[in-house]
N, C-alpha and C positions, 0 to 999 in steps of 0.2 A: 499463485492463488491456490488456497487450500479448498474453498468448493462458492460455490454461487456465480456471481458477476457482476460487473461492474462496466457504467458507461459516462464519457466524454458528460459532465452537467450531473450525473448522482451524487447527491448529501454524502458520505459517508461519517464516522467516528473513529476517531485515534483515541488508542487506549493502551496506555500503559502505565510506568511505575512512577512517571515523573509528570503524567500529563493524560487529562480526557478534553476531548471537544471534538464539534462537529463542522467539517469546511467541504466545498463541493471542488468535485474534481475538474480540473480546468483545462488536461490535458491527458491523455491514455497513448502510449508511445510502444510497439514492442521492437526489439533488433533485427536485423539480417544484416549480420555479418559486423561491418561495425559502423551500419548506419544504423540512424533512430526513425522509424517510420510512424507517422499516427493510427491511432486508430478510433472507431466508433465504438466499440465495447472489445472487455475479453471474457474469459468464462475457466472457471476453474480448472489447472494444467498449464496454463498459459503464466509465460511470464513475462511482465509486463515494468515501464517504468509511471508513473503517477505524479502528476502534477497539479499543485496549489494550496501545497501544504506550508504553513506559516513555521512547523517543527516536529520534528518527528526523531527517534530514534532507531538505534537497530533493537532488532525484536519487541516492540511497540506493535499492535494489532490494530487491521482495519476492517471496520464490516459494519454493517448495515445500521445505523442509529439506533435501531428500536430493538435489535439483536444483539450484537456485540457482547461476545463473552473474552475476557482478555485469553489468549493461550499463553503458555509456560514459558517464562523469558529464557532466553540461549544466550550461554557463556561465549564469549569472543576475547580471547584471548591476546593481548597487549604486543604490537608488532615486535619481533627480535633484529635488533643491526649486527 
């Protein structure tokens, strides 16, 4: 998370190049080690995994409904075998 917070039941917005709308979060998860533990919110620093999204991409932007400015998509590079 780049700065605010977000909790288990928050509206948020997905936004990016292939897609906008608004789905509430149905699940907030962060790791220890290589389990997934829940949780009731997190707060910018934190990283976190997010649940109840119908589609999402990589570097697709989430934030506040009423807020939501997309940031600058990031190149991902096509795996090599």
């Amino acid at each position: 998370m780049v700065s605010g917070g977000v909790a288990t039941n928050d509206v948020v917005r997905v936004l990016g190049p292939e897609r906008d709308y608004e789905t509430k979060v149905t699940g907030l998860y962060c790791f220890v080690g290589i389990q997934r533990r829940p949780l009731p919110e997190a707060r910018s620093g934190d990283i976190v995994a997010l649940a109840g999204f119908s589609e999402v991409g990589i570097g697709d932007t989430l934030g506040a409904p009423e807020e939501v400015a997309a940031m600058p998509p990031i190149a991902v590079d096509e795996p090599t075998v």
